[in-house]
N, C-alpha and C positions, 0 to 999 in steps of 0.2 A: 503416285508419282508417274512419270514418265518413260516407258521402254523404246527407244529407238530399234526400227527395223532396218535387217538389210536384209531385201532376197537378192538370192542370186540364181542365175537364170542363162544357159548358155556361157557361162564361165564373166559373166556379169551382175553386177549387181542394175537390176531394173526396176522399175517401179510400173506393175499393171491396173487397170480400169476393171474393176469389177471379174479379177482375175482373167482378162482374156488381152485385153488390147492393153500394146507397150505404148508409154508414156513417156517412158524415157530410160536413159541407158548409160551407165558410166563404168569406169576400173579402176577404179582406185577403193577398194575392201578396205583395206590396212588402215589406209590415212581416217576413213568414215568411219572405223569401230576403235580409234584413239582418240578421234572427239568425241564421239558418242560415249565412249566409257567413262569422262569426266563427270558427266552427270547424273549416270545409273547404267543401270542396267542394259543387257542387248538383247535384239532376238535376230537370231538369222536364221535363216529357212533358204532349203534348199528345193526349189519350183521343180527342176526335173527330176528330182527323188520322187516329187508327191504325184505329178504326171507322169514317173513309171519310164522316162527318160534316160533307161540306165543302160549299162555295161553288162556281158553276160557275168561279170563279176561280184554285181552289185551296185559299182559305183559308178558316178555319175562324172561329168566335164566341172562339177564344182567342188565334189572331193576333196582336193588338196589346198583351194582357198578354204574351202570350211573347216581343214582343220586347222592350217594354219591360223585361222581366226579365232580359235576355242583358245589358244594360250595366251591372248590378248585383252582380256577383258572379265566382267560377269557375264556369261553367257548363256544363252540361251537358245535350244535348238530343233528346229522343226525339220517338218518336207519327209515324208515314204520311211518314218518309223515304222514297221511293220510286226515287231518282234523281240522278245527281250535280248537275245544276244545285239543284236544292232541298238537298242537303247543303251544296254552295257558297256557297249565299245564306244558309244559317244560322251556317256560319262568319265570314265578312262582316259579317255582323248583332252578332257578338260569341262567339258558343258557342265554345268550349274545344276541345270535344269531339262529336261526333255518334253517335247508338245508332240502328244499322239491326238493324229486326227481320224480318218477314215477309219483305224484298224479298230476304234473304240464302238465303230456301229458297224463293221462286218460280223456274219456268224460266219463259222467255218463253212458252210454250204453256198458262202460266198451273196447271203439275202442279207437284209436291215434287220438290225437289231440289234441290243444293248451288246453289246461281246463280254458278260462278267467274268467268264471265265479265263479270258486273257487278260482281261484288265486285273481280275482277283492275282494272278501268276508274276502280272511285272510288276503290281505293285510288295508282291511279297519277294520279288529280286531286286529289285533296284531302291525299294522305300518310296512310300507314297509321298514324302518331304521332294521327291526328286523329279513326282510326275506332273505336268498340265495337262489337263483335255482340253482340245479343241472343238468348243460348241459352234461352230460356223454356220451358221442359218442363211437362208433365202425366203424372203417373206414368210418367216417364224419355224421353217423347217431347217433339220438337219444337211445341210449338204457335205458330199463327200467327193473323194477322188481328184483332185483338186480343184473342188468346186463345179465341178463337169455334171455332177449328179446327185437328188434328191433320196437319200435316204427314209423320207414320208415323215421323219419321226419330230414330234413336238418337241421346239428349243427348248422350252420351262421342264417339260417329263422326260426328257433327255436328260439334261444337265443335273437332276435331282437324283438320278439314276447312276450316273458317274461320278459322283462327287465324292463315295466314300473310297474312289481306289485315290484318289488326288488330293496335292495341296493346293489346288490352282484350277481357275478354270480360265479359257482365252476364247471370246466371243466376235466373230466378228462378223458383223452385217455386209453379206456378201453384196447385197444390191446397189450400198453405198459404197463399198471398197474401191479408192481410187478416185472418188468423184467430187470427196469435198464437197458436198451439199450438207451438212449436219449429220448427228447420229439418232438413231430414232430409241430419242430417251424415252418414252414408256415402253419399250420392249425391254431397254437395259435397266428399268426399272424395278420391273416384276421379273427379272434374274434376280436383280442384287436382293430381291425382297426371297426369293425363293432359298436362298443357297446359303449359305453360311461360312463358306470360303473364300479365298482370294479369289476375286473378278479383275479380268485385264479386259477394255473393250476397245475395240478396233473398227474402222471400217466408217469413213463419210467426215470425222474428227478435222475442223478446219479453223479453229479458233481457242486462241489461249481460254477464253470465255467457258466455250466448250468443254477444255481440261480441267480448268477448277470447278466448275458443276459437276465432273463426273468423278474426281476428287471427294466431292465435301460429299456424293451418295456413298464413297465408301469403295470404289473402283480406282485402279489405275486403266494406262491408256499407252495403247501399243500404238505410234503414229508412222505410218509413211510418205504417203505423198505430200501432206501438208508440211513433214518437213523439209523435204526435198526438192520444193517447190518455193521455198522458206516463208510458207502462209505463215509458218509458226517459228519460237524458236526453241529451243532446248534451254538458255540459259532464261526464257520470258517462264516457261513454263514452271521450271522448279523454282524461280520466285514464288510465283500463283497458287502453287501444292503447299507452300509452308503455311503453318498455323499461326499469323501475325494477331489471330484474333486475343492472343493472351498477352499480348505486349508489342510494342514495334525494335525490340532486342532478341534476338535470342542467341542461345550460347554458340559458341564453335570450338570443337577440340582439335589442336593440330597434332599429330602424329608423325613421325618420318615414315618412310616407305617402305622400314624393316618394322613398322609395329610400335618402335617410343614412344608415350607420350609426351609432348612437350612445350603444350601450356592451353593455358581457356582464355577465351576473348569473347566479347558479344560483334555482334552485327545486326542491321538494319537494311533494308534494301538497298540504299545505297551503298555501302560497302560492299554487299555483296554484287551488285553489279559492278563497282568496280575491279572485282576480283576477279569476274568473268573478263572482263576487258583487259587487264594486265597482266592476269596469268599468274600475280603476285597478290598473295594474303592478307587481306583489308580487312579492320577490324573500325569499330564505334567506341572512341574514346569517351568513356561516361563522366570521365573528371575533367577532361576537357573540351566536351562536346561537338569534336569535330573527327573528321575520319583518320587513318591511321592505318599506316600500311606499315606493319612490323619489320624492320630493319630498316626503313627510309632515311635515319640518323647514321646508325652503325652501321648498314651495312649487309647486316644480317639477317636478307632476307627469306621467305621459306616460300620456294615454287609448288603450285600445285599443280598434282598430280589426278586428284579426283575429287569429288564431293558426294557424301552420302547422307541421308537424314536417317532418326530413329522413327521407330514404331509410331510414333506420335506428333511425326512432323514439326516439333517444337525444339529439335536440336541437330545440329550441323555436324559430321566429323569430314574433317578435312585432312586428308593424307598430301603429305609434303614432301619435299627435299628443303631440306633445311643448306645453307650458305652461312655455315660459324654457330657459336652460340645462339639459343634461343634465347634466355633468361636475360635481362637485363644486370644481375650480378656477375654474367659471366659462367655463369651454370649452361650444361649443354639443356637442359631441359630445367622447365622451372618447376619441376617436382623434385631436380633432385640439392641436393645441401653442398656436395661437391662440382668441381666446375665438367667432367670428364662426361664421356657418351658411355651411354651401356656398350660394354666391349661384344658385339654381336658378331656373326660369319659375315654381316654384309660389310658391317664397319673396318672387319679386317681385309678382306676385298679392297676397300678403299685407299688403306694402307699402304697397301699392294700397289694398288694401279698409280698410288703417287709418289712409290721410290721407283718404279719407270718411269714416270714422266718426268721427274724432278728430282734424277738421283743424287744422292748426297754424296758427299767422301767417305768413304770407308762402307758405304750403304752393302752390305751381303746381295739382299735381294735384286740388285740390279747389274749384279755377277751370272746372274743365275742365265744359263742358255735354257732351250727347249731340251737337249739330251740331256747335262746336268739335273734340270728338276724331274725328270722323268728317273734317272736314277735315283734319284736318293728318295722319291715314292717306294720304289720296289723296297732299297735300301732299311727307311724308317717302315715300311711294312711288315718286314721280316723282325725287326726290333720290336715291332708292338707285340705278333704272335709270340713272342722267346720271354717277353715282361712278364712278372713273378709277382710283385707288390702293386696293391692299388697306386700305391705312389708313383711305379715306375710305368702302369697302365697310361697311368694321366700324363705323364712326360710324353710317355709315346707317342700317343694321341695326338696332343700340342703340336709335334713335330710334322706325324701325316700331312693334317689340318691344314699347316702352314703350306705345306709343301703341294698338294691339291690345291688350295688358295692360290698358289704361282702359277699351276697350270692351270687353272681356270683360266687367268687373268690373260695369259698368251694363247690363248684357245678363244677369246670373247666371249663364255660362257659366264653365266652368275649367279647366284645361290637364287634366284627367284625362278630361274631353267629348272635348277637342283628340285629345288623344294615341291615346283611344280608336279616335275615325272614323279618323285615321290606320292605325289597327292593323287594321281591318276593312276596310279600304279594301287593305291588305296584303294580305289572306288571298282577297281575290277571284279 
């Protein structure tokens, strides 16, 4: 599949020629890692971390968009990892994944060479599920430092050499980066032929053509300028990635955006393009042969939010916001027998946010000031710790729950904030 890049570079996101010369320059981070995360994955990389660009603190002028960017998406993060506490802290932060480059072929004595001994260390800190190497090559050599300099070392005897600290390797042909002239497929050949783990290849990629070749070798494809330039497009692309060769249908499972299941459909390219186009979940009506945009009748349509395939490119999950019932009996999801939604933290959130907007008579929650719900937190706090019976636990709880749910809701926070810092708080 497809990883959308964004560096950034001087507190922009830019796109460079063979790592040196600016092509072009925009600020808008935010809006570009909310379309790009509809269709997979991201990589951002930060250019003056990896040119050494920095702060005597560490950090650089992109710091705070990059990390604001890690809670927005699957992410993915490069640019002057040097060390496991700085991989630590970017996992933490939210990144996915981390891309060490240069520090994978420094020794400590600051010469070329495989660095096992750090690579052995972060990948027993952080899990090897979490690391990329950066195989970046110039004419089949190792470059490093951001790309300023030839570490001597063979791209194939390199990468074969890193591969057991990693789940991942990210190749990019520094000669072509930026230039949109093709990739030099015998080179990313005899990678993919050498190594046995994930291959992302990067670097000259200018044609959807391009991405399904290097697809069906077994590679994905980290793209910049082509699509910043819109040679290419994201939603051409993950047509091209899918496995049409087993049928011209294949499944989609929609989901809400707390995790429900809530139903299967097939599609065909053209549904699926029109789903890119409308924003709204188009399916291939097989009893009646024509396309089908779920709720177009009732009503009840499901916006999406993202699109992911499986391991096998032959199935689609599509995360939604659902507008009413899914099921055509009136069922919130058409797996379940009753019509109601799984009563989840997001679903009472919504709850929440709609006896404010729409509050009824006699509605409690929309009594509720900022100092009120702040008392009776402390209030139902103190009742949870003084409960005696599982019974009386679970009442307590209930009431916390509800009562953090109200201040959430006047704060603008939302159980995917929550869940979030939880998650990062995890990976430290």
């Amino acid at each position: 599949m497809v990883i959308a890049s964004i560096d950034l570079k001087g507190g922009k996101v830019v796109q460079l020629r063979q790592g040196k010369d600016l092509v072009l320059e925009r600020d808008d981070p935010d809006s570009l890692v909310k379309e790009f995360d509809k269709y997979g994955e991201v990589a951002v990389i930060d250019l003056d971390a990896a040119l050494r660009n920095t702060n005597p603190d560490g950090t650089t002028v992109n710091t705070g968009i990059l990390q604001r960017l890690l809670r927005k998406g699957n992410i993915r993060v490069g640019g002057g990892i040097r060390d496991a506490k700085r991989a630590k802290e970017l996992l933490s932060l939210g990144a996915e994944k981390v891309i060490i480059g240069s520090a994978a072929f420094t020794l400590p004595d600051g010469s070329a060479g495989i660095n096992a001994a750090f690579l052995s260390a972060l990948s027993d800190t952080v899990g090897k599920e979490h690391l990329i190497i950066s195989v970046d090559s110039r004419d089949g050599k190792i470059a490093v430092k951001g790309w300023t300099e030839s570490a001597g070392l063979d791209l194939i005897g390199a990468a074969k050499a890193v591969e057991p600290y990693c789940s991942e390797l990210l190749y990019t042909c520094v000669e072509r980066e930026g230039t949109m002239t093709g990739i030099n497929l015998e080179q990313v050949k005899a990678l993919r032929s050498a190594v046995s783990c994930r291959v992302v290849v990067a670097g000259g990629v200018s044609t959807v053509t391009e991405v399904t070749e290097l697809e069906r070798l077994g590679c994905d494809v980290q793209l910049g300028m082509a699509l910043y330039t819109e040679k290419v497009s994201l939603k051409d692309c993950f047509l091209s990635c899918l496995d049409w060769e087993k049928g011209p249908l294949l499944p989609v499972i929609a989901q809400s955006d707390d995790g429900e299941v809530l139903m299967q459909g097939y599609a065909n390219k053209e549904a699926l393009e029109k789903t890119f186009a409308t924003g709204l979940l188009t399916f291939w009506s097989r009893s009646r042969s024509t396309l089908w945009t779920k709720g177009e009748t009732s009503g009840n349509t499901l916006d999406v939010v993202k699109l992911r395939v499986d391991c096998d490119r032959d199935a689609v999950l599509a995360t939604v916001k659902p507008h009413g019932p899914t099921c055509h009996t009136g069922a919130w999801s058409c797996f379940k027998t009753v019509g109601d939604r799984a009563y989840t933290l997001p679903f009472l959130s919504s709850i929440i946010a709609d006896r404010f907007a729409n509050p009824k008579p006699g509605s409690y929650t929309a009594t509720l000031t900022p100092e009120r719900v702040r008392e009776k937190i402390l209030e139902e706090a103190e009742e949870l710790t003084e409960a005696e019976s599982k019974d009386d636990v679970v009442w307590e709880c209930a009431d916390l729950i509800y009562f953090v749910n109200v201040l959430m809701h006047r704060e603008g926070v939302s159980w995917t904030d929550v869940l979030g810092e939880l998650d990062r708080r995890h990976k430290k």
